[in-house]
N, C-alpha and C positions, 0 to 999 in steps of 0.2 A: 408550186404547181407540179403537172405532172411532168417529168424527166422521161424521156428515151435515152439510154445507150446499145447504141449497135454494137453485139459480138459476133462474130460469124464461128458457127456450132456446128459440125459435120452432124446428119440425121442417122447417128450410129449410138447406140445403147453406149453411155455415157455421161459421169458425175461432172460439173461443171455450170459454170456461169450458162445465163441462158438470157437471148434480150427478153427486154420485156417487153417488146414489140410481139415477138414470135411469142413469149407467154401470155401475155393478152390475146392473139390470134388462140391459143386454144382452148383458155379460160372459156372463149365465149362461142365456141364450140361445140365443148365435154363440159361444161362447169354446170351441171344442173343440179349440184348437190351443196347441202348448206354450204360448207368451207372451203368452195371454191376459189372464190378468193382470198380467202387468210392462207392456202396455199400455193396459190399464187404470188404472194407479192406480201406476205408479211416475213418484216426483216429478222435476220437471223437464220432463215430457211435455205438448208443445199437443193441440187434440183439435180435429178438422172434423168437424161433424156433418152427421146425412143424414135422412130419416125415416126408416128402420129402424135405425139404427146411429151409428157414427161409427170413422174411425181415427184412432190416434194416430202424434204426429210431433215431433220435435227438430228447430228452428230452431238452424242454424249459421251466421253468417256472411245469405248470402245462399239457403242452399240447404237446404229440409226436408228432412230425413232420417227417412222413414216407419219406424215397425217393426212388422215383422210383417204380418197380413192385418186388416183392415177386422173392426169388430167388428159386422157385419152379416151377413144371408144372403147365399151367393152370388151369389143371382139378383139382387139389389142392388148389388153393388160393383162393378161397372165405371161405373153409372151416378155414384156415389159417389168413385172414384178419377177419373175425368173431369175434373167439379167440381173437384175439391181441382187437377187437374195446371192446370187454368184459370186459377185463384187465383192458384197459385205456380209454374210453368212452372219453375223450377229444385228439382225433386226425383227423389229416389234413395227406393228399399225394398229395406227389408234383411229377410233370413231371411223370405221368403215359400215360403208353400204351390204345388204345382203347379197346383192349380185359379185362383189370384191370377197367378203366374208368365205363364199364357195367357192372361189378360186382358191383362196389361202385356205382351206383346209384340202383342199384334192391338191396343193405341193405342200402337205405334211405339217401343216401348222396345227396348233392347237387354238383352237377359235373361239373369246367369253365373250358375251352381251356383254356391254358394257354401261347402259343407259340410254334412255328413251330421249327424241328430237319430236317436240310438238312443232306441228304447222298447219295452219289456218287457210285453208280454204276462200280465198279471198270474196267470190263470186256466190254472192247470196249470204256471207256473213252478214250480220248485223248487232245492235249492241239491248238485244231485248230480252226478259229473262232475270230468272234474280240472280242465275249462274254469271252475271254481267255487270249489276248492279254498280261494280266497282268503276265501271267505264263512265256510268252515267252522274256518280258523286264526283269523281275527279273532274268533271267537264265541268259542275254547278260549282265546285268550288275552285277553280280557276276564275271562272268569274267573277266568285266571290272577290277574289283577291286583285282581279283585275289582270291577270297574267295575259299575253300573246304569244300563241304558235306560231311561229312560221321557218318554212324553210330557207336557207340561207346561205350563199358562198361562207366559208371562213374567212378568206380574202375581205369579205363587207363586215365582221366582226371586228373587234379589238381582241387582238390574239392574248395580251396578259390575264383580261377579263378571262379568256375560254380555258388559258390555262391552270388559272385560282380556282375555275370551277372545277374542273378535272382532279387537280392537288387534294384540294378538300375533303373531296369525294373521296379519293381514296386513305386519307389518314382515319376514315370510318372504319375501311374493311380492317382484316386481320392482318394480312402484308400491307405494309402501309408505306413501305422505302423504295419499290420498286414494282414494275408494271408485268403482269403474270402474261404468259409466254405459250406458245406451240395450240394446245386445244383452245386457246381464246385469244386472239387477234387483239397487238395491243391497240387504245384509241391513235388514232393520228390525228393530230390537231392541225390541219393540211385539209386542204379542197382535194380528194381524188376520183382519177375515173370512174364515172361509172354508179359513186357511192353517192346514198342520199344521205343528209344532214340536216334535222330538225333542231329548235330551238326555242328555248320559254324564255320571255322577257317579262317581268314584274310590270307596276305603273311607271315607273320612272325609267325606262327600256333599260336595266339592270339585269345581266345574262345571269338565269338562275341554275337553267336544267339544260342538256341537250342528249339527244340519241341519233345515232348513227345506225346506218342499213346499208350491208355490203349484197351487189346484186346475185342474183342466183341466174344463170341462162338456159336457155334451149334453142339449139340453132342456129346461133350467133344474137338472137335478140333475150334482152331482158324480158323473163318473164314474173320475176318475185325479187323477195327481198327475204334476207335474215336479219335480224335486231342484232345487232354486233356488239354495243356499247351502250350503254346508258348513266348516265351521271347527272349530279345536282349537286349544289350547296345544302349543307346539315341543315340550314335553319329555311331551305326553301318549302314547298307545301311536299309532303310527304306521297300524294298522290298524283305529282307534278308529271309521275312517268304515264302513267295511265293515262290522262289528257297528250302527251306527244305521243303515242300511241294511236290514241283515236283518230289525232289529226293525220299520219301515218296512212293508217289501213285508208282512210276517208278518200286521202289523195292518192293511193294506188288502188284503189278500185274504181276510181273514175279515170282511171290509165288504161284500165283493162288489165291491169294484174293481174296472176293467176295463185301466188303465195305467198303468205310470209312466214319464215320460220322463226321460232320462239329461243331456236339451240335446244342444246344439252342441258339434259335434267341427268347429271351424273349417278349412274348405278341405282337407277329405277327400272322396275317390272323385271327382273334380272330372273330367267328360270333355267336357261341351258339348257335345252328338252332336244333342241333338232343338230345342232354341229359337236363338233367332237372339241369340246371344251376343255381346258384345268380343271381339274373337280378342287383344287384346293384356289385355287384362284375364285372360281365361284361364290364357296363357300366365304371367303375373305370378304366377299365383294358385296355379298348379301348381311354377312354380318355387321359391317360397317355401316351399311346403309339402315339397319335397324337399331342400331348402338344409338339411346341416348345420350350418353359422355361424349361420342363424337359427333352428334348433332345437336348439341348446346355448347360444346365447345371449342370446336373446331369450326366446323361448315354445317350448315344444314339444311342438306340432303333431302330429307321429306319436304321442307315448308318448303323449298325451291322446288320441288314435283307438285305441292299442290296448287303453289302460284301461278305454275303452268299450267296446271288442268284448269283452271277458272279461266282460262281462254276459249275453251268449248274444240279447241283444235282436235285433229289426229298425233296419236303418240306411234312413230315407226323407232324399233328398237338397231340401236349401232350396236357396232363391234369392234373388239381390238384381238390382236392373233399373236403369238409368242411360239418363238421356237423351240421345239421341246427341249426338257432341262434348262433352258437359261430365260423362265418365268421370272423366278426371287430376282434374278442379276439385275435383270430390264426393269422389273416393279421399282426396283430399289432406286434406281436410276430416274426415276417419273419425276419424284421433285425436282431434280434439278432443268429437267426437260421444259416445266412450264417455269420457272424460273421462282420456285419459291422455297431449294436450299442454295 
């Protein structure tokens, strides 16, 4: 369950432990943005604080690798990101907002899209349309198969159960020894604040699937959710996720939610037209993303942007920012950032 430890942390620009009482007090704040909470409180992460806030960062090497946007107001984080580039003169940010993005290029960064975050509209969605169709087979064939959604403590699970399901799932992907890191929040198999957790159970209440949703806020209250995690077993129904889904959106918009985000669709819609970019970073960025060889055998890049579009959401484009000259250093550095050299 969830843990408090109290450290007392002078409110001066400053690398160090930070409670997580006082990082919950800001998360829910400033956190209006997807990975507010994966920066907040996914492990492995350093934190510089500020008086109104703090961001967080992964130390690689010689060079922090920020994520996301400053868990403070606007009108504070340039004086905040300053600080911190003072400190540590070799850092990069990843997946930042446009309002972040124009601060790091007016103190001299070099600023590339980075790929598009779809989000859904919660308020007047619906599942009609043949751009949708796929919501309404996963529902008839859950059925079919007799599955049930429901939401759930982990606490009322059987934790080896959730953890086989988890395992399994991942000796599909391509890393398969190890849980990928910094841009994507790993699963906690843990009841946490704040987060919701959904679950498919077969006929014989046999955990097949589950998805996790870390909150997004405005104002101190929860106003949305991002899909953080999704998993099944190989041999469960293939469109197991699309049915916890539905049930999902179904149960927060009868909350009154107002979004949910879909993430990153890495290095989509990528044009560089308005900030003052890498032009070779660009060009890298686009070619990759067009490169058959590496979207059949690596990741792939397109079918994961179009999976997204078949949500009918909005696509808002992020950013990451590199200090000039040490693009290659920090690039080179990324794998081991999300943890996959």
């Amino acid at each position: 369950m969830w843990l408090q430890r109290e450290v007392t942390v002078p409110l001066r620009h400053r690398s160090g432990p930070v409670t997580e009482t006082a990082r919950l007090r800001a998360l829910r704040e400033y956190g209006s943005f997807a990975l507010a909470y994966s920066a907040t409180f996914q492990p492995g992460l350093d934190h510089f604080t500020g008086e109104e806030g703090f961001l967080a960062y992964k130390q690689v090497g010689s060079t922090a690798f920020v994520l996301a946007n400053p868990l403070a107001p606007i009108s504070g984080s340039e004086d905040l990101i300053r600080s911190f580039v003072g400190e540590k003169s070799d850092v990069c940010f990843w997946q930042a907002s446009w309002p972040v993005a124009k601060i790091l290029e007016k103190i001299g960064f070099c600023v590339n899209e980075m790929g598009t975050e779809t989000r859904i509209e919660l308020g007047g969605y619906d599942f009609d349309g043949p751009r949708k169709r796929n919501f309404r087979r996963a529902i008839n064939r859950a059925a079919c198969r007799s599955y049930t959604i429901e939401e759930r403590t982990v606490a009322s699970l059987d934790r080896q159960e959730l953890q086989t399901v988890s395992e399994r799932w991942r000796q599909t992907r391509g890393v398969k020894n190890r849980e990928m890191t910094f841009l994507t929040r790993p699963a906690i198999l843990d009841d946490e604040v704040d987060v919701r957790k959904f679950f498919a159970f077969d006929h014989n209440g046999d955990l097949q699937a589950f998805a996790f949703f870390d909150p997004i806020y405005k104002g101190g209250e929860v106003v949305g959710y991002l899909c953080s995690a999704k998993r099944r077993l190989p041999e469960a129904d293939a469109m197991v996720g699309y049915a916890m889904l539905h049930r999902a959106i179904r149960t927060f918009q009868d909350e009154g939610k107002a979004i949910l985000s879909l993430g990153l669709s890495p290095l989509c819609g990528i044009e560089d037209k308005e900030l003052s970019s890498n032009r070779l970073v660009s060009l890298g960025f686009r070619a990759v993303y067009r490169s058959r060889l590496f979207n059949q055998l690596i990741y792939p890049l397109q079918g994961f942007a179009a999976h997204k579009g078949a949500f009918c959401g909005a696509a808002e484009q992020t950013y990451c920012a590199f200090k000039k000259g040490l693009a290659l250093s920090q690039l080179v550095k990324m794998p081991r950032a999300c943890n996959l050299a």
